[in-house]
GURORO-947385 format. One line per field, with one value per residue: z, x, y of N, C-alpha, C in turn; chain; residue in three letters; residue number from 0. Coordinates in nm, 3 decimals, padded with zeros to 5 digits. Layout:
% residues N
nup Z, ...
neast X, ...
nnorth Y, ...
caup Z, ...
caeast X, ...
canorth Y, ...
cup Z, ...
ceast X, ...
cnorth Y, ...
chain A, ...
resn ALA, ...
resi NUM, ...
% end
This chain:
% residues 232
nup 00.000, -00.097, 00.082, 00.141, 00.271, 00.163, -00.131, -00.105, -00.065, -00.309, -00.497, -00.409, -00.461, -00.706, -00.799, -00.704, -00.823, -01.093, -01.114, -01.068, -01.339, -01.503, -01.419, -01.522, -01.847, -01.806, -01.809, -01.997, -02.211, -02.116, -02.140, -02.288, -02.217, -02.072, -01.797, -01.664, -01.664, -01.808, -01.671, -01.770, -01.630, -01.590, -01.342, -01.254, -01.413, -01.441, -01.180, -01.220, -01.347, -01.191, -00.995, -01.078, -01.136, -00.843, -00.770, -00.958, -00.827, -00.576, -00.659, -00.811, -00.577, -00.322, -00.469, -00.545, -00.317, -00.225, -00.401, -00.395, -00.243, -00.212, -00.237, -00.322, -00.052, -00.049, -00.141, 00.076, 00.321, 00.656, 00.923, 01.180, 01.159, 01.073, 01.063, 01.054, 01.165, 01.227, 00.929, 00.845, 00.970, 00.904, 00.677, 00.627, 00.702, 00.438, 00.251, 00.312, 00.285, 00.036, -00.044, 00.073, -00.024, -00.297, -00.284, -00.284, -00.511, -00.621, -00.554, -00.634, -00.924, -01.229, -01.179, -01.049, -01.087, -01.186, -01.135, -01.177, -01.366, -01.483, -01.649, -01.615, -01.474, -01.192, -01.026, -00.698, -00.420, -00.120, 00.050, 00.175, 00.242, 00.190, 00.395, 00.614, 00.598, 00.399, 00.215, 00.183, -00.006, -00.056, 00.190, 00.314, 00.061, 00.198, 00.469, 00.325, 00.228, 00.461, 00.581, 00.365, 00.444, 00.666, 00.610, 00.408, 00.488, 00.399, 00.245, 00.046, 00.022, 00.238, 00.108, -00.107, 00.036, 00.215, -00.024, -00.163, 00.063, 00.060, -00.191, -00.187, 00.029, -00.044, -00.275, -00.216, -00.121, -00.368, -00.486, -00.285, -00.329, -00.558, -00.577, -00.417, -00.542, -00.776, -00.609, -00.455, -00.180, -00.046, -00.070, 00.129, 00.328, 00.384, 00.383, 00.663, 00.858, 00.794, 00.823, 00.767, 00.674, 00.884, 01.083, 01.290, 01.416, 01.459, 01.335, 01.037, 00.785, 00.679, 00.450, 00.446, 00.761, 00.798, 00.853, 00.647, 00.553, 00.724, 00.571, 00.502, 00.752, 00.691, 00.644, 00.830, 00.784, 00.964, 01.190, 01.448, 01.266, 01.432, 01.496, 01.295, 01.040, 00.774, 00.640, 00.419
neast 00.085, 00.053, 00.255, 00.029, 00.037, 00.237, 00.156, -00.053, 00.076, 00.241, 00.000, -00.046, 00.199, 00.180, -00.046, -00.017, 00.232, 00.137, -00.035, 00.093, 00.233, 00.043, -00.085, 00.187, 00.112, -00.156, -00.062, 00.082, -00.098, -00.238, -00.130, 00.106, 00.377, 00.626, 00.596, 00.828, 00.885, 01.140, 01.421, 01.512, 01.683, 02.015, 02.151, 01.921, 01.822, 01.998, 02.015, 01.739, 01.852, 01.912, 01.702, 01.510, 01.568, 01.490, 01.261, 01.191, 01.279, 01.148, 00.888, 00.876, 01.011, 00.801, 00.604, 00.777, 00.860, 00.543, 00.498, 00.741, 00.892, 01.188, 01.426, 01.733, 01.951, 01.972, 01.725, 01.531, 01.313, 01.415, 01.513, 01.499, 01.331, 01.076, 00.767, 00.492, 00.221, 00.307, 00.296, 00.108, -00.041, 00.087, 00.034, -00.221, -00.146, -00.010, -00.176, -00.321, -00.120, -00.076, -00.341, -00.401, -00.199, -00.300, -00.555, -00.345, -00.259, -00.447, -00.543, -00.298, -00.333, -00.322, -00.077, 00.125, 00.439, 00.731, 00.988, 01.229, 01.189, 01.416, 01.332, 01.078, 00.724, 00.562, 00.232, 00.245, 00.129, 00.033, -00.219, -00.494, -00.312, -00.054, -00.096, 00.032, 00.234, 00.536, 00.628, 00.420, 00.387, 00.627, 00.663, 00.471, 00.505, 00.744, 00.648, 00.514, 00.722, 00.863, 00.627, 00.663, 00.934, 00.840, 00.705, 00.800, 01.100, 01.349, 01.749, 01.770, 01.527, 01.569, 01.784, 01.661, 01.504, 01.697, 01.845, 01.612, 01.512, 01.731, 01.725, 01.494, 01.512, 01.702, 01.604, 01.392, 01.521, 01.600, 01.416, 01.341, 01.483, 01.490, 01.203, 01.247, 01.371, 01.218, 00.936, 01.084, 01.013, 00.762, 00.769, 00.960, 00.893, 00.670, 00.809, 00.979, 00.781, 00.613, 00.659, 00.924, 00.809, 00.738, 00.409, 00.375, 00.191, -00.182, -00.319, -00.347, -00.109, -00.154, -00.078, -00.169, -00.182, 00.069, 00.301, 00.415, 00.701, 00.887, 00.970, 01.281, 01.370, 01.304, 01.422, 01.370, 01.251, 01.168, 01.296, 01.382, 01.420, 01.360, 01.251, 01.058, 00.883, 00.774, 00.525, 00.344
nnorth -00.120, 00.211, 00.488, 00.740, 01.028, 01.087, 01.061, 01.196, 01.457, 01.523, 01.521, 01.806, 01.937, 01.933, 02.066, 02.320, 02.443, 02.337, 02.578, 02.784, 02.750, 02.807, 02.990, 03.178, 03.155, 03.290, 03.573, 03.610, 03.581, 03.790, 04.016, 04.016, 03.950, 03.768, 03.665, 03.681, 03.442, 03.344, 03.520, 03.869, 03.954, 03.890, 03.729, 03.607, 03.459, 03.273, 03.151, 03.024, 02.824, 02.661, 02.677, 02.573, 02.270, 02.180, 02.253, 02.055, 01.827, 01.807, 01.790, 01.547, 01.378, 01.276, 01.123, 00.935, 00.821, 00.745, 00.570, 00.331, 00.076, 00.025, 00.181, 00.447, 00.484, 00.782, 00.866, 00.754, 00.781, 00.872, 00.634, 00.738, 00.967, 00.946, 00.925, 00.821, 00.908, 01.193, 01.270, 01.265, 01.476, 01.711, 01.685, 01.887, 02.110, 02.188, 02.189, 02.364, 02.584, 02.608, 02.687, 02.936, 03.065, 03.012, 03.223, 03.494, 03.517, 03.553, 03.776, 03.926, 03.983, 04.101, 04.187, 03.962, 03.826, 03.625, 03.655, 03.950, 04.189, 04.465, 04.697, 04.652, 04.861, 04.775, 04.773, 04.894, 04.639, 04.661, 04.579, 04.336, 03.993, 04.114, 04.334, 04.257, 04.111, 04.132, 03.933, 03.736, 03.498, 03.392, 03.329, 03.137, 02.954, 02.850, 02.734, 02.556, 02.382, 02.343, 02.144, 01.927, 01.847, 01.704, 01.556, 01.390, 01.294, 01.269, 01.252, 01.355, 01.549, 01.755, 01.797, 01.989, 02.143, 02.276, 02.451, 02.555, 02.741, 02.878, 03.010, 03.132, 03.319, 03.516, 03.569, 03.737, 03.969, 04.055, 04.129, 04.329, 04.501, 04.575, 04.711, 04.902, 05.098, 05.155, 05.229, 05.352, 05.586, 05.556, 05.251, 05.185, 05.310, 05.137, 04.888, 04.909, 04.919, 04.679, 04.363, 04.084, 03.804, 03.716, 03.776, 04.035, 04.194, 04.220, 04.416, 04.531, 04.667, 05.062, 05.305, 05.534, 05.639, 05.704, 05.936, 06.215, 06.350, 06.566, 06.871, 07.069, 07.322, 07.635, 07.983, 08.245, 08.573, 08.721, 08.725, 08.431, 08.087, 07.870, 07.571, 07.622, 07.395, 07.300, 07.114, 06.901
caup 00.000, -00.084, 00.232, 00.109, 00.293, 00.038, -00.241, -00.148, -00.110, -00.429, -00.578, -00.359, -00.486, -00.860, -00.795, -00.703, -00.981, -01.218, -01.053, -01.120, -01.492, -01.574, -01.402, -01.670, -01.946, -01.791, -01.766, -02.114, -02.297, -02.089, -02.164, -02.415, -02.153, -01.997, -01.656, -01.621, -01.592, -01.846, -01.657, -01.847, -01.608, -01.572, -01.226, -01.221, -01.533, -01.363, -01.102, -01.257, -01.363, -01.026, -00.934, -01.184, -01.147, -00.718, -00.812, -01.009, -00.742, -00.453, -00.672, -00.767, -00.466, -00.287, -00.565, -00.542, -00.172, -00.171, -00.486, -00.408, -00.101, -00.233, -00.283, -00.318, 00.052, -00.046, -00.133, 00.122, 00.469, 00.725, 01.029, 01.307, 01.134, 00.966, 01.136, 00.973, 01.247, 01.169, 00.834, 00.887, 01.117, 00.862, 00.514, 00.631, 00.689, 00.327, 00.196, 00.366, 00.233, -00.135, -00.069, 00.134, -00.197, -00.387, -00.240, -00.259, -00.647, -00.649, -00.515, -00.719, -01.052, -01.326, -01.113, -01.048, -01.171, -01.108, -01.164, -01.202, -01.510, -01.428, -01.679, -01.599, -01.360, -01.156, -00.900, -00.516, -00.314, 00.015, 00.108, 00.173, 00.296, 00.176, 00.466, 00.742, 00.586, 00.269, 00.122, 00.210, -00.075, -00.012, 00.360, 00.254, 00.011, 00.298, 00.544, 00.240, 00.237, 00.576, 00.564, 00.309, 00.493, 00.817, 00.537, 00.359, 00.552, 00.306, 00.250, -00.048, 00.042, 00.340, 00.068, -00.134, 00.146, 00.205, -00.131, -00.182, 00.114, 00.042, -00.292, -00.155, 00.094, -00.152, -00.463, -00.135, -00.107, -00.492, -00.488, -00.219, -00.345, -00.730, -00.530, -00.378, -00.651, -00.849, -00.579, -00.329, -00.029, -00.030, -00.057, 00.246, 00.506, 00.358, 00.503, 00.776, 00.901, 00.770, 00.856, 00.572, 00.664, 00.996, 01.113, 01.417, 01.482, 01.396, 01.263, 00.851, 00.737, 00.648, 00.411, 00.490, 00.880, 00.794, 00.838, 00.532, 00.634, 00.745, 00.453, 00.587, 00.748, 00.606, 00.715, 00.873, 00.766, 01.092, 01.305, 01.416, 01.169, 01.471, 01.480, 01.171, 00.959, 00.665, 00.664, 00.299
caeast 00.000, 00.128, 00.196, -00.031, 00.061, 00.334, 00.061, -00.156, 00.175, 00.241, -00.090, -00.102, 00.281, 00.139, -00.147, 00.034, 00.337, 00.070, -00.139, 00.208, 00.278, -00.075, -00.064, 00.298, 00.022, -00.247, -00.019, 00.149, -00.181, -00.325, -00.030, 00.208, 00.459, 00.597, 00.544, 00.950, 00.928, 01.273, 01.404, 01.566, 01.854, 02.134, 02.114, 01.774, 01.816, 02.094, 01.904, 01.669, 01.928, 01.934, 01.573, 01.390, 01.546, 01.556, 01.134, 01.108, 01.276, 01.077, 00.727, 00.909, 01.048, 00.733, 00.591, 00.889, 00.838, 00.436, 00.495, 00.790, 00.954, 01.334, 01.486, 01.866, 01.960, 01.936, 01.578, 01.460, 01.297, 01.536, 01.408, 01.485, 01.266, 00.994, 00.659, 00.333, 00.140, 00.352, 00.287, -00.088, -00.073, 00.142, -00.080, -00.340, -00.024, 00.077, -00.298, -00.362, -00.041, -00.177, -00.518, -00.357, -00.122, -00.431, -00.552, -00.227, -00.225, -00.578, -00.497, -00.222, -00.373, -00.160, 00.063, 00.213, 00.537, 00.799, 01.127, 01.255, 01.204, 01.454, 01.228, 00.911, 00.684, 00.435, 00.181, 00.308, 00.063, 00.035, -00.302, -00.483, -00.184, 00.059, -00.042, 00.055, 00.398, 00.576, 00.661, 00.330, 00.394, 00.764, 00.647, 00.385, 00.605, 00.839, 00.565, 00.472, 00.849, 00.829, 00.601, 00.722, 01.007, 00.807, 00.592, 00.918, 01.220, 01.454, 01.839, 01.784, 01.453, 01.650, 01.888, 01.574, 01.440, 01.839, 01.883, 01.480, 01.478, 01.828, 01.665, 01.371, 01.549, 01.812, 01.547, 01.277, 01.641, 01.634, 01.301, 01.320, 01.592, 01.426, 01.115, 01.284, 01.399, 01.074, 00.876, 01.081, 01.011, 00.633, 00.829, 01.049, 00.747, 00.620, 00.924, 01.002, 00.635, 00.573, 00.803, 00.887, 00.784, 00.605, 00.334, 00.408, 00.063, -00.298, -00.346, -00.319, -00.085, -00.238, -00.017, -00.202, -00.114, 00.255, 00.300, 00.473, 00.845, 00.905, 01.080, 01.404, 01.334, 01.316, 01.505, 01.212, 01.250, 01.140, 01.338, 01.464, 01.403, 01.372, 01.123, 00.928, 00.924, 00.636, 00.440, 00.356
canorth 00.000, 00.353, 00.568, 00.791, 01.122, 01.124, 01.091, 01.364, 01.572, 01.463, 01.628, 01.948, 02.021, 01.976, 02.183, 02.438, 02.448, 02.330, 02.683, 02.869, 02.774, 02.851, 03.203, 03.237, 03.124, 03.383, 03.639, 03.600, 03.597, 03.918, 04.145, 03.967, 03.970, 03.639, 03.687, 03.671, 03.284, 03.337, 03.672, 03.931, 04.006, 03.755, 03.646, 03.595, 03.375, 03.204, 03.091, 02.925, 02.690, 02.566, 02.639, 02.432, 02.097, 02.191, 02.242, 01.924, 01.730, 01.860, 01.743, 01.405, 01.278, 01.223, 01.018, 00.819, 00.719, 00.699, 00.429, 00.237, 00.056, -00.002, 00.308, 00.420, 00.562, 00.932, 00.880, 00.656, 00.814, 00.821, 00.585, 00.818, 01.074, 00.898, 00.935, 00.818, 01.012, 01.341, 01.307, 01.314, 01.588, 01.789, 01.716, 01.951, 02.240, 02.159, 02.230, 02.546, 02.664, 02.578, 02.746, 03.092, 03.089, 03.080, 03.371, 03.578, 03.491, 03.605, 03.937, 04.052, 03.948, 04.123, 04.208, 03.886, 03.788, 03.530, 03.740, 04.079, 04.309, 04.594, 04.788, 04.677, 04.912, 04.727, 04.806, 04.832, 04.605, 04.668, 04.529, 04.164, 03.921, 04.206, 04.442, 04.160, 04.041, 04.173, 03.819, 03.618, 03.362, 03.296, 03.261, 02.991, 02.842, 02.771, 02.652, 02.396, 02.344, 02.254, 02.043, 01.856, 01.752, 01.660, 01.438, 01.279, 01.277, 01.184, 01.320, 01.428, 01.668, 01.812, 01.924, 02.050, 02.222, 02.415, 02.492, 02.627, 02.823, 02.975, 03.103, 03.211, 03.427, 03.563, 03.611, 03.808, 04.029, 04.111, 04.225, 04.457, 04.640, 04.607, 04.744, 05.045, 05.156, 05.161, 05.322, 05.497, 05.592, 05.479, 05.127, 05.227, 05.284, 04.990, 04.790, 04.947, 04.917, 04.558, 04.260, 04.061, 03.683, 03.635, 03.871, 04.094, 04.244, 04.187, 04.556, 04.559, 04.827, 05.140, 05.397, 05.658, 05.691, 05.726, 06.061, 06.279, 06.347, 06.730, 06.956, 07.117, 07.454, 07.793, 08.100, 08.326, 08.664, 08.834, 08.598, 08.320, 08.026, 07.758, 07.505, 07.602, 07.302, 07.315, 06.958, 06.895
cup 00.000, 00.075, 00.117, 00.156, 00.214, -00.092, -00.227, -00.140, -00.205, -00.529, -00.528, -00.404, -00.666, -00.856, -00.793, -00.804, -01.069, -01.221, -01.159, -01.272, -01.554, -01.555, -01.490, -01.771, -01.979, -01.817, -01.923, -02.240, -02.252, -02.119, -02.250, -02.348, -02.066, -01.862, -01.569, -01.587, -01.670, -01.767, -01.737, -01.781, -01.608, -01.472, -01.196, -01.318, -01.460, -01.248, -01.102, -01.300, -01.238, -00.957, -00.963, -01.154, -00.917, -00.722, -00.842, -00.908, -00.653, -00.536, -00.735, -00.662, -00.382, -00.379, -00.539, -00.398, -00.166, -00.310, -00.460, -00.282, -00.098, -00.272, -00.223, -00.143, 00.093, -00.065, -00.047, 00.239, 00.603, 00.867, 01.102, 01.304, 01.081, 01.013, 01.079, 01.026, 01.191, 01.030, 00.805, 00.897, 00.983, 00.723, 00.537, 00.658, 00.522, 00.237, 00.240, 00.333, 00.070, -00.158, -00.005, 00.041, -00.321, -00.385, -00.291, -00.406, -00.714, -00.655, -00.621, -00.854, -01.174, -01.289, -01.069, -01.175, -01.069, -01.063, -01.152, -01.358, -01.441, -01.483, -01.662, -01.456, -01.351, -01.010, -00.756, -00.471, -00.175, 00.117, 00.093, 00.250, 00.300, 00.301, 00.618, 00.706, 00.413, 00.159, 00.144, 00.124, -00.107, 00.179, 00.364, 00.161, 00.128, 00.463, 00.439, 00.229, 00.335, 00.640, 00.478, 00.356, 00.589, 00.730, 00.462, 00.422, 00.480, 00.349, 00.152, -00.036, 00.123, 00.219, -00.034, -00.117, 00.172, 00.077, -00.213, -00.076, 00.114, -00.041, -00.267, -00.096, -00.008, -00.303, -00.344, -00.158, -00.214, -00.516, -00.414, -00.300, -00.466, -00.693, -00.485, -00.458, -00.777, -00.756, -00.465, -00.188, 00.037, 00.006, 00.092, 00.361, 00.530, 00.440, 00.623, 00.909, 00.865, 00.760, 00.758, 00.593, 00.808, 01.025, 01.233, 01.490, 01.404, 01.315, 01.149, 00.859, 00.669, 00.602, 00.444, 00.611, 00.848, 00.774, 00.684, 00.587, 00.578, 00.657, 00.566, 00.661, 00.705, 00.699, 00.772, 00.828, 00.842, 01.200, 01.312, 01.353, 01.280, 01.478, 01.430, 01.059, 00.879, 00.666, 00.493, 00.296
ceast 00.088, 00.136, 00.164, -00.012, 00.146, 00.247, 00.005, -00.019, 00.198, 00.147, -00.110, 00.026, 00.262, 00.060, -00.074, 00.169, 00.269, 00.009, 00.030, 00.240, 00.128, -00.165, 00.071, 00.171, -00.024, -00.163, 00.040, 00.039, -00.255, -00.231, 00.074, 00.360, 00.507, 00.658, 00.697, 00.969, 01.083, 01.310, 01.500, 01.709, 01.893, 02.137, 01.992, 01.755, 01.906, 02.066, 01.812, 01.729, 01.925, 01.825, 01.529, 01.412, 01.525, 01.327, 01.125, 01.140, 01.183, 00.903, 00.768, 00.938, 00.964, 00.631, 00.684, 00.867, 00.685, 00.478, 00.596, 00.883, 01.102, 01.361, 01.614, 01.837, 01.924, 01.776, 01.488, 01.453, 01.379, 01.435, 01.401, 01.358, 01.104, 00.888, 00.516, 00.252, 00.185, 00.289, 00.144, -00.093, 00.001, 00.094, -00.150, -00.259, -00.012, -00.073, -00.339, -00.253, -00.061, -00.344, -00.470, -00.273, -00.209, -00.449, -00.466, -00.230, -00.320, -00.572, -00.427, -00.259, -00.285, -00.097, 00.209, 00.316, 00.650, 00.949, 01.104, 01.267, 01.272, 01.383, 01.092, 00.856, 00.553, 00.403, 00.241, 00.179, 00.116, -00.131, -00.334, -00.347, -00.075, 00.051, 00.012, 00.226, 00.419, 00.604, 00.589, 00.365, 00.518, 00.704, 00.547, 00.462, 00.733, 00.746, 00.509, 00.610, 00.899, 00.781, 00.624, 00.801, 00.978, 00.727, 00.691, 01.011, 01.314, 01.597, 01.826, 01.620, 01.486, 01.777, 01.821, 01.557, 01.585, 01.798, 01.734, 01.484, 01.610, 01.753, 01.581, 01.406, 01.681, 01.688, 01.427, 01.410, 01.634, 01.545, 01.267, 01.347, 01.565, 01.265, 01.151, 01.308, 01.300, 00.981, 00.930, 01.032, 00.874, 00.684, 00.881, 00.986, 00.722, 00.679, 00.961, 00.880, 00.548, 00.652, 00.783, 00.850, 00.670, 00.555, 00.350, 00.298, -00.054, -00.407, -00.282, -00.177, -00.163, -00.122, -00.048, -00.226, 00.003, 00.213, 00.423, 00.623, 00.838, 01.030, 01.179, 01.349, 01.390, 01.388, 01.352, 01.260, 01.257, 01.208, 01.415, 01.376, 01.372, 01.226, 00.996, 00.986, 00.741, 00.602, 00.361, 00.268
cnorth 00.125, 00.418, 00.693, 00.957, 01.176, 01.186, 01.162, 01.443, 01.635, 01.611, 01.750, 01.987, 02.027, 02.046, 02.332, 02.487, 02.463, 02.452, 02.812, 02.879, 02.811, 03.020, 03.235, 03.276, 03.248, 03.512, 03.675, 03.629, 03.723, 04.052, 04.143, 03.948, 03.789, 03.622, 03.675, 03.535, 03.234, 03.487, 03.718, 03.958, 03.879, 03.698, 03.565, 03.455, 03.253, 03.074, 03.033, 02.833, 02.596, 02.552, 02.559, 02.307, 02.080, 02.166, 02.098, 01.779, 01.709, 01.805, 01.625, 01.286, 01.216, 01.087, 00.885, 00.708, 00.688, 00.544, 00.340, 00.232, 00.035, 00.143, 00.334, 00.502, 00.754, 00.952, 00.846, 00.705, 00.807, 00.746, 00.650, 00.896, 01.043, 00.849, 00.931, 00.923, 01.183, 01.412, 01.360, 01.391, 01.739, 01.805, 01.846, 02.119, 02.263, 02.229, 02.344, 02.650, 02.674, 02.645, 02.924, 03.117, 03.164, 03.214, 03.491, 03.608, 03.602, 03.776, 04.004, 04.023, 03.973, 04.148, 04.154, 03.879, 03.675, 03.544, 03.862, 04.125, 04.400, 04.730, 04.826, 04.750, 04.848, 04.811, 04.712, 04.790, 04.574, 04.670, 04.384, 04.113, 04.012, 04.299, 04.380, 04.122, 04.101, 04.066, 03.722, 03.490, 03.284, 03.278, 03.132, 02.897, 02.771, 02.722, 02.499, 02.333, 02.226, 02.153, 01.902, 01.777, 01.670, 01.495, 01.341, 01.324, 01.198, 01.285, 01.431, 01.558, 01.767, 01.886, 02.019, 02.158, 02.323, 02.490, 02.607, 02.723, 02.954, 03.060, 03.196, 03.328, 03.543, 03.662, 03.714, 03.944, 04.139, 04.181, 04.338, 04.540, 04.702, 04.697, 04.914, 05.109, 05.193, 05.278, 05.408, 05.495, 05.526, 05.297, 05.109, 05.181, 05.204, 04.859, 04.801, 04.934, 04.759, 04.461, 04.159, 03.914, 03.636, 03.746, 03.875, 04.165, 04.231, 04.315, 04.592, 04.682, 04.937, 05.269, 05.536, 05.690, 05.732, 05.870, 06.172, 06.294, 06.491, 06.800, 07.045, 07.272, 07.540, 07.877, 08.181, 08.483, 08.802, 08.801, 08.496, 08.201, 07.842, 07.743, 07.507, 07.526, 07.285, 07.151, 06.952, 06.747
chain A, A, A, A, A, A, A, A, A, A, A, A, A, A, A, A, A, A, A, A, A, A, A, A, A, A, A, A, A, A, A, A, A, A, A, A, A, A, A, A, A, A, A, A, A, A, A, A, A, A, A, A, A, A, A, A, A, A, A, A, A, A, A, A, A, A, A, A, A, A, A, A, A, A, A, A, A, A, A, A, A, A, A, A, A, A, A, A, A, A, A, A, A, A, A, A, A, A, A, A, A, A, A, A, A, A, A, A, A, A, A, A, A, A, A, A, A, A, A, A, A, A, A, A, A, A, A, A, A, A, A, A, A, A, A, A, A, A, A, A, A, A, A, A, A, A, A, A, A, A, A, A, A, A, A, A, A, A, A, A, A, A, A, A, A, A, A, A, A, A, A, A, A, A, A, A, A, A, A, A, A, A, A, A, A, A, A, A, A, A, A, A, A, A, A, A, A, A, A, A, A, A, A, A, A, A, A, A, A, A, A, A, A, A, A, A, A, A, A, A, A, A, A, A, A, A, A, A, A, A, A, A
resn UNK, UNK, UNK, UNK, UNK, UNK, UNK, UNK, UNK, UNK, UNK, UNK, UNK, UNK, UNK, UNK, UNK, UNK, UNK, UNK, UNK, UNK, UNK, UNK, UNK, UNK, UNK, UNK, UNK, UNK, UNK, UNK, UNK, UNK, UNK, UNK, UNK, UNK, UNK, UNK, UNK, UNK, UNK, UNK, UNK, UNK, UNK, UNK, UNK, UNK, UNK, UNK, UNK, UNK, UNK, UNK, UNK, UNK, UNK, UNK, UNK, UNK, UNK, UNK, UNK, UNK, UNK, UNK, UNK, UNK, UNK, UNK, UNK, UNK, UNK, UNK, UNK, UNK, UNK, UNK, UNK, UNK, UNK, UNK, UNK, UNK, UNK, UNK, UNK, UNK, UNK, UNK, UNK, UNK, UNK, UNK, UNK, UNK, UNK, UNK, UNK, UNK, UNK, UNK, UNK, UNK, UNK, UNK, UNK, UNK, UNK, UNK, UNK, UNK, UNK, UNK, UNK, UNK, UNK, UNK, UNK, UNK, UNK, UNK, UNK, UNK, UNK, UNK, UNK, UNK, UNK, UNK, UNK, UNK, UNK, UNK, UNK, UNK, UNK, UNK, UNK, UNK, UNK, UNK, UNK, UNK, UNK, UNK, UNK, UNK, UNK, UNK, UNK, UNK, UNK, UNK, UNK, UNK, UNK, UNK, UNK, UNK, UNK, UNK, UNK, UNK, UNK, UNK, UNK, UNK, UNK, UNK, UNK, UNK, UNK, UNK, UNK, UNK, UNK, UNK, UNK, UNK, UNK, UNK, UNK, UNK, UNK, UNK, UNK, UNK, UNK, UNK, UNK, UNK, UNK, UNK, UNK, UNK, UNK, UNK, UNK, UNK, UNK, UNK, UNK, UNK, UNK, UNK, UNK, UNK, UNK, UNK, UNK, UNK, UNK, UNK, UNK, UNK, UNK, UNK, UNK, UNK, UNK, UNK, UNK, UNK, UNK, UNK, UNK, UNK, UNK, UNK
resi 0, 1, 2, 3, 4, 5, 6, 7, 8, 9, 10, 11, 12, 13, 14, 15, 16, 17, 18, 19, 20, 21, 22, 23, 24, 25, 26, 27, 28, 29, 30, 31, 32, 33, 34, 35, 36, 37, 38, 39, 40, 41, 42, 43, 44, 45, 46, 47, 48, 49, 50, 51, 52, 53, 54, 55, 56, 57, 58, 59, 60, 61, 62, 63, 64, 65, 66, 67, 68, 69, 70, 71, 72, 73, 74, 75, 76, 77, 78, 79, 80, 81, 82, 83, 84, 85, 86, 87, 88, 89, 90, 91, 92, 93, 94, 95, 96, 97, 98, 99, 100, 101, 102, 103, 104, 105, 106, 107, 108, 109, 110, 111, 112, 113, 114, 115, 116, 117, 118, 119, 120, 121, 122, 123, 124, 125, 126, 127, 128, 129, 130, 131, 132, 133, 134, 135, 136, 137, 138, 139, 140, 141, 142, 143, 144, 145, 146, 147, 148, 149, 150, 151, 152, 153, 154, 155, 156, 157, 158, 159, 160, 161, 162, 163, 164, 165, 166, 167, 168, 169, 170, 171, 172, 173, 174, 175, 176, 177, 178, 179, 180, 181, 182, 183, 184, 185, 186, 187, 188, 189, 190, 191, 192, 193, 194, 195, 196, 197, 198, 199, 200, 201, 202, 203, 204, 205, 206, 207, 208, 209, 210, 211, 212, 213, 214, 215, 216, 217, 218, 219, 220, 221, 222, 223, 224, 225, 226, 227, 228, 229, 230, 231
% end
């Protein structure tokens, strides 16, 4: 009999890839643009050399263990680790990170992308999931990550799971800084005021509390020039 926690893994990490190449698709046929799933800069491109097959392992390897009981050592559950019960307990993590994804996808509609355009200008979101954490769907991709490993315990998903969450944190990095640079200081608040993976309070962000930042002061004419600062 399959262990089966593998097999639904299995279909909730194709759902969601299969969800991803069909938002490229969407994305390619609503604007002619392809959603950066090749990116235009060089790093970015680069990196997908090493993402893609790091992807196709991570939605093979469970397959591998719910169908077959011989497998070479790197594939094969380690005993210490290898908890039917866990795995149970950790499916239903793995599916709520595939449905709060959803969501997230939902939200930014054309907006999504999978890379950096250094030319392209997109809309800053900063509501929905965005006003709680700045990188909701790398923070869900690494709770499905997570689970993953709790659901196969292999060697080789443990080096998956490194090598995916390096990226993730490295390619969240590129976007800031490709972010700041697009919008500036609106971006800034944004960060400084919203933490970029786990949520720190149960009160949204809201751009419009941030207060304006005070223009330098003027000389006064009649006087002294202290503590008049114009608010803009």
């Amino acid at each position: 009999m399959p262990y089966l926690p593998a097999l639904f893994l299995s279909i909730v990490l194709a759902a969601y890839w299969g969800r991803v190449l069909r938002l490229v698709w969407k994305v390619r046929k609503s604007t002619g643009r392809s959603a950066n799933y090749v990116p235009p800069e060089r790093l970015g491109l680069l990196l997908r050399f090493v993402w893609n097959p790091v992807v196709a392992a991570w939605i093979i390897q469970p397959v591998l263990v719910a169908a077959h009981t011989r497998l070479p050592a790197l594939l094969r559950p380690l005993p210490a680790l290898f908890r039917p019960a866990a795995g149970w307990a950790a499916l239903p993590v793995a599916v709520g990170a595939l449905l709060a994804t959803w969501v997230c996808w939902k939200k930014m509609g054309k907006s999504w992308r999978m890379g950096i355009n250094p030319k392209e200008q997109t809309q800053l979101i900063v509501t929905g999931p965005w006003a709680y954490v700045r990188h909701p769907i790398y923070a869900l991709s690494t709770l499905l990550m997570i689970a993953s490993v709790v659901i196969v315990p292999t060697w080789l998903m443990f080096i998956i799971a490194a090598v995916h969450l390096v990226l993730l944190q490295w390619e969240a990095r590129r976007e800031e800084t490709h972010l700041l640079n697009q919008h500036g200081r609106a971006y800034g608040d944004y960060c400084r005021h919203v933490p970029a993976f786990i949520p720190r309070r149960l009160r949204p962000y809201d751009p419009s509390s941030i207060p304006p930042p005070p223009t330098a002061p003027t000389a006064d004419p009649g006087g002294s020039a202290e503590n008049k600062v114009a608010i803009t």
